[in-house]
N, C-alpha and C positions, 0 to 999 in steps of 0.2 A: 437601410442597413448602415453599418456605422467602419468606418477604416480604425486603424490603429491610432490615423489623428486626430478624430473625433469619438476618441471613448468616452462614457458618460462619468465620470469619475467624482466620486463623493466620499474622502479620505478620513472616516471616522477615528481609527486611530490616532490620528494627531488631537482630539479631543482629550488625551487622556493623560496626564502628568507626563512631562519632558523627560524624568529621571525612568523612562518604559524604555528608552528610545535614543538614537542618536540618529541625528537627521544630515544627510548625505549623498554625494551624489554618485553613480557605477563609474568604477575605473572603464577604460575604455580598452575593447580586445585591440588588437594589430590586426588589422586587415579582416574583420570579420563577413562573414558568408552564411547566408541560409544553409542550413542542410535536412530541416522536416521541419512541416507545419500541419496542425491537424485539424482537417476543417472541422468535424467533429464539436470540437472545442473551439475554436473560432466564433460558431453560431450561439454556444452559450454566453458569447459576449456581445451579440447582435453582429458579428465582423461578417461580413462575405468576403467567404473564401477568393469567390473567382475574382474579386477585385484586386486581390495582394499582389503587393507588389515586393520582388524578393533582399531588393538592395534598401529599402526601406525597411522590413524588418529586421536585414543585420544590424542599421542604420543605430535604431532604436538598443532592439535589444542584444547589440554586441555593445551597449555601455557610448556609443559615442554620440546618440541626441538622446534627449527627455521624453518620453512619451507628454504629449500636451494634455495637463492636467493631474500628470502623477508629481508627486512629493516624496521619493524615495526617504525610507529610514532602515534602520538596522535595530530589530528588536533585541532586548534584551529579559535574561531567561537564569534558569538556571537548572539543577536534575542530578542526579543518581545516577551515575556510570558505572555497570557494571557491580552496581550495588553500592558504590560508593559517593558521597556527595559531594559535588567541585561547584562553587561558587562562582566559579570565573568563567561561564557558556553564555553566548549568545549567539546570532546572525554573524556567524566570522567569514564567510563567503557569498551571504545573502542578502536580499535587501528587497523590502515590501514595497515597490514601486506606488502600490495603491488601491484604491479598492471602487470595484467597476461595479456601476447599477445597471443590468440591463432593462428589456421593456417590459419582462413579467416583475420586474421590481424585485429581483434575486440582486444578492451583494456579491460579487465576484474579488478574491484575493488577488493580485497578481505579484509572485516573488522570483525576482530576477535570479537563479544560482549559478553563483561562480562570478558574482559581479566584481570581487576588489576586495581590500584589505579594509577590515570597518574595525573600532575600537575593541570588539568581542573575537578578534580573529587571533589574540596569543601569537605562536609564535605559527600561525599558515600564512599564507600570499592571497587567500581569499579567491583562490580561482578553483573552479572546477576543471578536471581534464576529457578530453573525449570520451573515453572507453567508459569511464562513471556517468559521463552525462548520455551516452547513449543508452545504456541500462535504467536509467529514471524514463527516460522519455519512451523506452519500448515497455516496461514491464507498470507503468500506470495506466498506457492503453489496455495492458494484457489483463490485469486485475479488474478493470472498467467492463470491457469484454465478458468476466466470468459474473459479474455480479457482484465483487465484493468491494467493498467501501474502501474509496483511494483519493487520494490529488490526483491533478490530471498534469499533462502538459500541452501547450498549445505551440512551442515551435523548440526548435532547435538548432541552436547558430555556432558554426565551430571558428575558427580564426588561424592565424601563422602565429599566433603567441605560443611558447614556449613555456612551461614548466618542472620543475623536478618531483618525480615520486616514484620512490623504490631506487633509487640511485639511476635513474636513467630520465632523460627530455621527453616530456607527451605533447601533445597537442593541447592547447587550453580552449572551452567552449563555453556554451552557458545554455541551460534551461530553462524555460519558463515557466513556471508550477502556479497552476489556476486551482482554487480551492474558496470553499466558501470561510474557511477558516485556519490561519495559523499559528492561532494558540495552544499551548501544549501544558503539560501538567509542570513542566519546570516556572511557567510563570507565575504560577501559584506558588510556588518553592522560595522562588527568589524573594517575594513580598514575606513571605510567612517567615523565613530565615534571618531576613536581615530586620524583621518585626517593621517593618512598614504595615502595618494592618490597616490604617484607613485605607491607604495605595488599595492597599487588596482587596477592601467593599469596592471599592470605586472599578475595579478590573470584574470583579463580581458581578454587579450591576451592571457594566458592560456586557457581559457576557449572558449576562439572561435575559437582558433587554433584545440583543441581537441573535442570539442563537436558541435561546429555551424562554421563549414570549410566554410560553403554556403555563411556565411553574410561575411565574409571576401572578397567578390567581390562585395559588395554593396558601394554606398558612405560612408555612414554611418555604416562601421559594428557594433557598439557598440548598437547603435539605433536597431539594424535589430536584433540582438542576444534578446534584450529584446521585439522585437514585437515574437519573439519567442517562449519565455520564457513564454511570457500573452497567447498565443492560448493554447499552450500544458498545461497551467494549467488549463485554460477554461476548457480544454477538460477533463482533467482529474476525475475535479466536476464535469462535466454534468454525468460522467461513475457514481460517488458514486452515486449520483442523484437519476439513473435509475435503482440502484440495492439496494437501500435503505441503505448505507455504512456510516455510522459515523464514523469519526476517531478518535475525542474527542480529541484530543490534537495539535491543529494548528499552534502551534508559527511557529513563520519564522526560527530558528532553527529547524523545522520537514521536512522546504520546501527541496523536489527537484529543482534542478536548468537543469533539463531536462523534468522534467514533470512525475516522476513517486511517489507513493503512499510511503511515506516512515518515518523511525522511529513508528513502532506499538508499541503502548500503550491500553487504555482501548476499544478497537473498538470495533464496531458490525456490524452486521446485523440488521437490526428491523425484530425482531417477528411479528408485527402488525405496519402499519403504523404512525407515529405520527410523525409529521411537527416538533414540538419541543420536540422532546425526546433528553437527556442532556445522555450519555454515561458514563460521565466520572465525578465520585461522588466526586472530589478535582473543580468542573467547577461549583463554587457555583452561579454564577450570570448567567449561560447557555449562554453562550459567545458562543461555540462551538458545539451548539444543529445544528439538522438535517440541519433543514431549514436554520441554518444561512451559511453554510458552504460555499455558492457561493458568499454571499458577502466579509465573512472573506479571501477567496481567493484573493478576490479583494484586501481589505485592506492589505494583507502581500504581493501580488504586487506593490500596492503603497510606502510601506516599500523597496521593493528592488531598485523601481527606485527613490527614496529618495537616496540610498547609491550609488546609478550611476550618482548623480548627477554633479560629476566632471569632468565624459566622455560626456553626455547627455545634449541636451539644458533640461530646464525645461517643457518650451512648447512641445515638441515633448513625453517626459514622460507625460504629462496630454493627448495630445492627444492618445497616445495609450493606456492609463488607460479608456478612455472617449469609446473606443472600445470593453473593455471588456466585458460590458453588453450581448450587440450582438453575438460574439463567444461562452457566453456562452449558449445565447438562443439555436443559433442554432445545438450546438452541445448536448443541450439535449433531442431537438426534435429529433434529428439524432437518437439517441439513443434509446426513443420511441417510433419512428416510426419501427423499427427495431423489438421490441419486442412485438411490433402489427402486427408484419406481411404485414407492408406497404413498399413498395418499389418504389410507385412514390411518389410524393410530389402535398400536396392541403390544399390550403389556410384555411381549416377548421380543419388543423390534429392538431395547435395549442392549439386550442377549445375541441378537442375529449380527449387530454390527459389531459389538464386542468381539463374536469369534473370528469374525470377518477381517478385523485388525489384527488378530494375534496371527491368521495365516501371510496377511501381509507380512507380516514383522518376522517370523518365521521363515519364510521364502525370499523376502528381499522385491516382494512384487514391486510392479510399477502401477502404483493404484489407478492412474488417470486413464492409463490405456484398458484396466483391468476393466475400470466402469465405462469408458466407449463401449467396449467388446458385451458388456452385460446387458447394455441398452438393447443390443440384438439376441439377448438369448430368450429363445422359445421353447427351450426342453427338447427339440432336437438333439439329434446325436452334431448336426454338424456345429450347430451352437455351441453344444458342449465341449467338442475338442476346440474350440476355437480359443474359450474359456482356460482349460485347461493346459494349452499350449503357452496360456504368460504364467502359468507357475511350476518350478523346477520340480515339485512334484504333485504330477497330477490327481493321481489315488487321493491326496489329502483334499481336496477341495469336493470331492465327491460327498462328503457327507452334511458340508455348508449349503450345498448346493439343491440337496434334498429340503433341508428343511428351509430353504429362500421359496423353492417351489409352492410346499406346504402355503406359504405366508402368502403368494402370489395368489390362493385359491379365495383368499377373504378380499380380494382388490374386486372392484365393479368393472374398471377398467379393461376393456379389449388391448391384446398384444398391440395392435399398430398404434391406439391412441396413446396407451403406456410406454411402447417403443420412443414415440415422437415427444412425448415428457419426458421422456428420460435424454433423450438426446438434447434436448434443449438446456441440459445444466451439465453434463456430462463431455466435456470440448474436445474437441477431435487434436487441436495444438493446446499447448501452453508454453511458456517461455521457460523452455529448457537452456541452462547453463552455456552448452555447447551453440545452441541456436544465436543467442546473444553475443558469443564471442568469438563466432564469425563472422556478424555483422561489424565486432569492432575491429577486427582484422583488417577487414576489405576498406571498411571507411576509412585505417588509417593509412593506406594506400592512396587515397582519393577516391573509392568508387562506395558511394554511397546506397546501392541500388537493394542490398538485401534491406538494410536499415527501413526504406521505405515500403519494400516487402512485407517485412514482421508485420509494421505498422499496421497494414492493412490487411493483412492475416488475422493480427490477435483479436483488432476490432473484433470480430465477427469469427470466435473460435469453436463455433458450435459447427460452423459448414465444413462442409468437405470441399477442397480446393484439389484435382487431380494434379496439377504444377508444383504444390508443394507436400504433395504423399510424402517423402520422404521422412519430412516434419512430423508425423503422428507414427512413424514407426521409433524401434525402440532406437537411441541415442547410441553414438559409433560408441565405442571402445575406451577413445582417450577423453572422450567427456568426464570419466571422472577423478581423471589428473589435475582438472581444474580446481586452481586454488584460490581462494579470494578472501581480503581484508577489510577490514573500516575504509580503507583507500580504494575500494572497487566501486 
């Protein structure tokens, strides 16, 4: 097994035209301190856990040694905010420390956040503060946990540094986001905008070489990389879809370019369902609300194959764009057919989940507890009040519920075995709002104990934990006082 001082480190990136990149090294925190590591994530770097040692990972990753053999740099990028195009984005608080081989010969990212002021940081200080960095580092295990495509984090170190945001002093920290990839569709943008087009074979090739080997024996691999790119994003919206996930902040500088959930900012859960619930209190025109989020996918797909247009016919980017509806459909039926406990497929299950949402949207349900609580129903009467007790009215769900029955009668599946499928995708926690920002409360006290709580709660959000019931009941009161920005 391998420590933090002997990682296997092989930094492809610096392979690729200087003008990508500014090469640099992390400002260093004041007085920095462990405060979570996840072994989890440790072993997809070959690290054992039980070896760490905790003043050596401040050491490191609060910016004041080098990890041996990383080459830190600050990518540069660019993207659509908000719909709009800004030239001037990159790593303004970030920085690719370097990229780790472990022994199944997997390529590991590792990017320092909150490391310092790099030349893409405009007018920030390049730090992260606590309360933001504890929300990355809780709700990547949380998403990890459910199945849905994320960066992870492997530690999290807070410090005595000081910064401003919102007119008041936080605490400054820094995350470590472990990813097999952090390229996003704005570096496609940047090459394509500022017409660098060889740059941009060359970032292309990269990219297919290391991440889509497969399309590289097609006619077209350039083509075949981005029918790629369109399914695993599909897929990725149909997953927030199903588990009611707002990320609130879409530009195409947020996008993965493999398809996983990345850059967290104001996100949530929904407490109760609502079609257009806006997240994120700087998204004044709800550009980025619930419902719109599968077309917005759409549209920062169309941005990306806008910037592939030098490799790509045009025609062949419209027709793969022209397919994305479809992938999306069906990968979000997939998804709630799944968390119905359906495991054939029938021309009507389109129709079961559709009404299924309008009574959410209608009632203001809390979908996640609505599906715990389904996972148990057997057409008992106590089942059924149990069902009918999360929605304000219960008469209306009586006729959903009939025809969910009906559809249970075409499953092979016995109740327990169905019970136990359904409960395996259907999570007893999720990282609720209010859960999250009492762990930043307490840590910014000094007690860090819920923090490491979540941690190993979310892991593993399917089990039932009796110490922490409270978590899977429904959310106090002033949870949804909570307000949150770009700076959350």
């Amino acid at each position: 097994m391998a420590t933090l001082k002997t990682l296997n480190f092989d930094n492809s990136y610096l392979s690729l035209p200087e003008t990508f990149y500014q090469r640099l090294h992390p400002t260093p925190l004041k007085n920095p301190f462990l405060i979570g590591f996840n072994p989890d994530v440790a072993q997809l770097l070959d690290i054992d856990p039980c070896a760490v040692n905790p003043s050596v990972i401040a050491g490191y990753l609060g910016g004041e040694e080098l990890l041996p053999g990383s080459e830190p740099l600050a990518m540069k990028y660019t993207g659509h905010q908000f719909g709009v195009y800004n030239p001037e984005l990159g790593d303004g608080r970030g920085l690719l420390l370097g990229e780790v081989v472990n022994k199944k010969g997997e390529r590991w990212d590792l990017h320092l956040k909150g490391a310092g002021k790099t030349a893409f940081s405009r007018f920030g200080d390049g730090r992260a503060v606590l309360r933001s960095s504890i929300r990355e580092y809780l709700i990547s295990e949380a998403m990890h946990g459910l199945g849905i495509p994320t960066t992870r984090a492997l530690s999290l170190v807070g410090s005595e540094e000081l910064a401003m945001r919102n007119g008041m002093m936080e605490p400054c920290a820094t995350v470590l986001r472990v990813t097999q990839c952090h390229i996003r569709f704005g570096h496609f943008e940047h090459l394509y905008y500022t017409r660098q087009h060889d740059e941009l074979k060359v970032l292309a090739d990269y990219c297919l070489e290391r991440y889509f080997p497969d399309c590289l024996q097609t006619e077209k691999p350039y083509l075949s990389m981005y029918k790629e790119v369109v399914q695993r994003s599909a897929s990725l919206v149909a997953k927030w879809q199903a588990y009611g996930f707002v990320h609130a902040v879409l530009n195409t500088d947020n996008m993965s370019l493999i398809g996983e959930t990345f850059d967290y900012g104001p996100y949530t859960f929904m407490d109760h369902y609502k079609p257009g619930h806006v997240a994120n209190g700087n998204d004044h025109q709800g550009r980025y609300a619930f419902a719109n989020q599968p077309s917005i996918i759409q549209w920062n797909l169309s941005c990306l194959g806008q910037a592939l247009l030098p490799l790509i016919e045009r025609d062949d980017v419209v027709a793969v764009l022209d397919q994305y509806p479809e992938h999306y459909k069906q990968a979000e039926l997939a998804e709630f057919r799944k968390r119905l406990g359906l495991q054939l497929q029938d021309a009507a299950d389109e129709e079961l989940v559709i009404s299924l949402l309008k009574l959410f949207a209608l009632y203001s349900v809390d979908m996640n507890r609505f599906f715990r609580c389904l996972s148990d129903f057997d057409g008992s009467d106590a089942s059924t009040a149990a069902l009918m007790a999360l929605i304000k009215v219960p008469a209306a769900l009586s006729e959903w519920l009939i025809a969910y029955e009906a559809r249970l009668e075409q499953e092979v599946a016995s109740f327990p075995i169905r019970r136990a499928q359904m409960r395996a995708v259907n999570p007893e926690y999720i990282l609720r709002n209010y859960m999250a920002e009492e762990a930043i409360r307490t840590a910014t006290e000094g007690d860090f104990t819920l923090v490491h709580d979540l941690l190993m709660l979310l892991r593993n959000p399917m089990d039932e934990r009796t110490e922490f019931s409270r978590f899977s009941a429904a959310p106090p009161e002033w949870a949804g006082g909570i307000s949150l920005t770009c700076s959350s």
